[in-house]
C-alpha atoms as one frame of an Amber mdcrd trajectory, in Angstrom:
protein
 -21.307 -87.353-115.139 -23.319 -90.143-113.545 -20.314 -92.074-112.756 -18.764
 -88.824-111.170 -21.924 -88.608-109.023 -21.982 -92.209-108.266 -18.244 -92.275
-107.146 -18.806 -89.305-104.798 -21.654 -90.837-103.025 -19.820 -93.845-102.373
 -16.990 -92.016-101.106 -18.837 -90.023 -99.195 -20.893 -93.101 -97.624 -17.512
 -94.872 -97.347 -16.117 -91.864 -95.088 -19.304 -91.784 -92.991 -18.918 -95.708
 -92.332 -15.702 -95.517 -91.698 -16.251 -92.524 -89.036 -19.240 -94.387 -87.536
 -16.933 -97.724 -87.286 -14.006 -95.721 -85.670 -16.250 -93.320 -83.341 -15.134
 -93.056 -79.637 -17.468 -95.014 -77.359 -17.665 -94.012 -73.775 -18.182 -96.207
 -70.664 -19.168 -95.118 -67.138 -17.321 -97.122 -64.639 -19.994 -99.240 -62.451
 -19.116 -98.491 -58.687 -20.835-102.031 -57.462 -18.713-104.327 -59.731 -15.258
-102.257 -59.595 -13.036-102.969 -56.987  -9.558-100.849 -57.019  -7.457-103.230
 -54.249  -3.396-103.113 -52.798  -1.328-106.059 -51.594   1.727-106.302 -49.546
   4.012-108.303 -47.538   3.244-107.688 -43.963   6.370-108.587 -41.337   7.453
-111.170 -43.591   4.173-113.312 -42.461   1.867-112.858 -44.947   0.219-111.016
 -48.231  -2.208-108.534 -47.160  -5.230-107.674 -49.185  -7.603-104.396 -49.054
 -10.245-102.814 -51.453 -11.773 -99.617 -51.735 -15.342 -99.792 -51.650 -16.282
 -96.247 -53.824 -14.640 -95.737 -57.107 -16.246 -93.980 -60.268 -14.752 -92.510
 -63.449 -15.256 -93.185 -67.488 -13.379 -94.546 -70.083 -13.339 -94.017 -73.331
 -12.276 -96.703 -76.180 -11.683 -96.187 -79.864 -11.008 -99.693 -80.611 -10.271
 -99.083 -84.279  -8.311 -95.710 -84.106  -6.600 -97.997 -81.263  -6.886 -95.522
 -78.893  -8.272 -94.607 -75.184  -8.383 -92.836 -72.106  -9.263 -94.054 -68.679
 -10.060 -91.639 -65.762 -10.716 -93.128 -62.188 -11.211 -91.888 -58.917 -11.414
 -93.419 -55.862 -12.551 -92.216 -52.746  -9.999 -93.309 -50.326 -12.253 -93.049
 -47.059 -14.178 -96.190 -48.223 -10.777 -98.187 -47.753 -11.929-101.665 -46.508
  -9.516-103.815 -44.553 -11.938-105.414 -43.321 -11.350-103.878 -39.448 -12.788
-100.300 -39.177  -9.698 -99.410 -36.537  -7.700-100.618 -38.894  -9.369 -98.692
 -42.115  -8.659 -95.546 -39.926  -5.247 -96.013 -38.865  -4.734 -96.288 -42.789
  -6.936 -93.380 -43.213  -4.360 -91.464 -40.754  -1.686 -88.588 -41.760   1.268
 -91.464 -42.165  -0.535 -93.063 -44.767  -3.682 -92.059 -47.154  -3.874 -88.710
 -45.060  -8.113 -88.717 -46.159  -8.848 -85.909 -44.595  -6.158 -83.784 -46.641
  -6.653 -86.186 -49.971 -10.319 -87.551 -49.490  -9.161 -89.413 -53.346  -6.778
 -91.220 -55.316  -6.858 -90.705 -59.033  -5.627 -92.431 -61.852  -5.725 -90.443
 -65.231  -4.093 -92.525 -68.428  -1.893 -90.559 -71.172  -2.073 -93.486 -73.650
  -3.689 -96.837 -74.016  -1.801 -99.254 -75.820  -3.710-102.225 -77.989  -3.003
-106.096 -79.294  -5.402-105.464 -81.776  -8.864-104.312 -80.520  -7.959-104.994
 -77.410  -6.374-102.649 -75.007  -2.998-104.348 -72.870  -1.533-101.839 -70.989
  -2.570 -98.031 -69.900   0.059 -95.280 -69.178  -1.175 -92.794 -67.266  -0.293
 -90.750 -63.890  -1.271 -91.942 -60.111  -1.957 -89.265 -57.476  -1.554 -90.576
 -53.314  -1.282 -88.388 -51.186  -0.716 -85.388 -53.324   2.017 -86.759 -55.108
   1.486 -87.682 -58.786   4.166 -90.740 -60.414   3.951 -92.017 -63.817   2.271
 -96.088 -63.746   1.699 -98.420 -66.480  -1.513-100.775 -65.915  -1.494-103.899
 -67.109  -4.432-105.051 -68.721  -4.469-109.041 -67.530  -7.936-109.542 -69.504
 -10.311-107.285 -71.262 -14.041-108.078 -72.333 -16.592-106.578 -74.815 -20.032
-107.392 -75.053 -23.965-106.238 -74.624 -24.650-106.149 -71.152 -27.353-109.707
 -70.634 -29.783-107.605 -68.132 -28.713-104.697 -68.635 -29.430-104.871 -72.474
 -26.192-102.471 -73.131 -22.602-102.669 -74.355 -20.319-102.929 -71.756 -16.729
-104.194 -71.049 -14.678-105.553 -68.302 -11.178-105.763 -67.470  -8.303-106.746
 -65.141  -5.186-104.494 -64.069  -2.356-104.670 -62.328   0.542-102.473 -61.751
   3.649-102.667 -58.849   4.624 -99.488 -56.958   6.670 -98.434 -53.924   4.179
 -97.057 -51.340   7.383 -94.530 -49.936   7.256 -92.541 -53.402   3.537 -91.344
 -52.238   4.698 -90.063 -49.110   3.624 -93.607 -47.246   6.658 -95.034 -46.495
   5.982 -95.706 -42.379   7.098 -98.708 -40.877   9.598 -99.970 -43.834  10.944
-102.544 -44.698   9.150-104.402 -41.876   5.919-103.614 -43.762   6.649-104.095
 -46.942   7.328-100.604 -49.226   6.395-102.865 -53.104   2.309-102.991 -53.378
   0.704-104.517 -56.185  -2.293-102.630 -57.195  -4.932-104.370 -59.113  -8.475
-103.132 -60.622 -11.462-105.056 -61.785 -13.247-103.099 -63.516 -17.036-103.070
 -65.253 -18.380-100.461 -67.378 -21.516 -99.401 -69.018 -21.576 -97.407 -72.466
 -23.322 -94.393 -71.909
């Protein structure tokens, strides 16, 4: 009967562990060290680079259930060229539209892992009003306690390509160019 007992306990410590070990952690996005930006080819010149300056959103990683979810928004009024006549002529109806769609948003539907690392999120892109399937690729990921801080956090690079005409953005094509690369760096800080 003792042995009975004993193996139950053990079990039932064994199932705890295991729960603890595989328990969802969740991560709120840090807005001063996450910076959502968008390249493209502008009249065959040159790359153009802009950020958004606002961005929030959690995500959630079960790295030994290997599985996720990532949930970002980013205010698109903070959209930095670096020009403010500029930021609002993007900010205008033939482009982000911000006073109809003040955000983008970027909500996964599966994160894929290389082990306990995540490589790639699926998930759906809203510009504009208009919502497209985009895979993120995860270019590097980090986990570790936070040095000042003095919490777990993680960090991570994305990039994904898209045609700026499917979001209802298409002005001035193909002199400006309609493929963007969007990349994220992002930081986060377990809650």
């Amino acid at each position: 009967m003792k042995k009975i007992a004993l193996v139950i306990a053990v079990s039932t410590l064994s199932a705890f562990t295991a729960a603890a070990i595989a328990a969802p952690e969740t991560f709120n996005i840090d807005p001063t060290h996450t910076a959502p930006r968008f390249e493209y080819t502008h009249l065959g010149y040159s790359n153009q680079m802009h950020r958004f300056d606002k961005t929030s959103g959690k995500i959630v990683l079960d790295r030994a259930a290997h599985t996720g979810s990532v949930d970002v928004t980013i205010d698109a009024k903070s959209v930095n060229t670096g020009y403010a006549l500029f930021n609002g002529h993007i900010q205008g109806e033939d482009f982000f539209s911000t006073e109809k769609y003040p955000t983008i948003t970027f909500k996964s539907t599966a994160v894929k892992f290389d082990g306990d690392k995540p490589v790639a999120v699926d998930g759906n892109l809203t510009i504009k009003g208009v919502t497209k399937p985009v895979t993120l690729t995860v270019t590097s990921f980090q986990s570790m306690p936070h040095p000042m801080l003095k919490k777990d956090a993680i960090g991570a690079n994305a990039s994904a390509k898209l045609k700026r005409s499917e979001f209802n953005m298409g002005k001035n094509v193909p002199y400006v160019g309609d493929e963007v690369t969007l990349t994220i760096a992002v930081e986060a800080i377990k809650e």
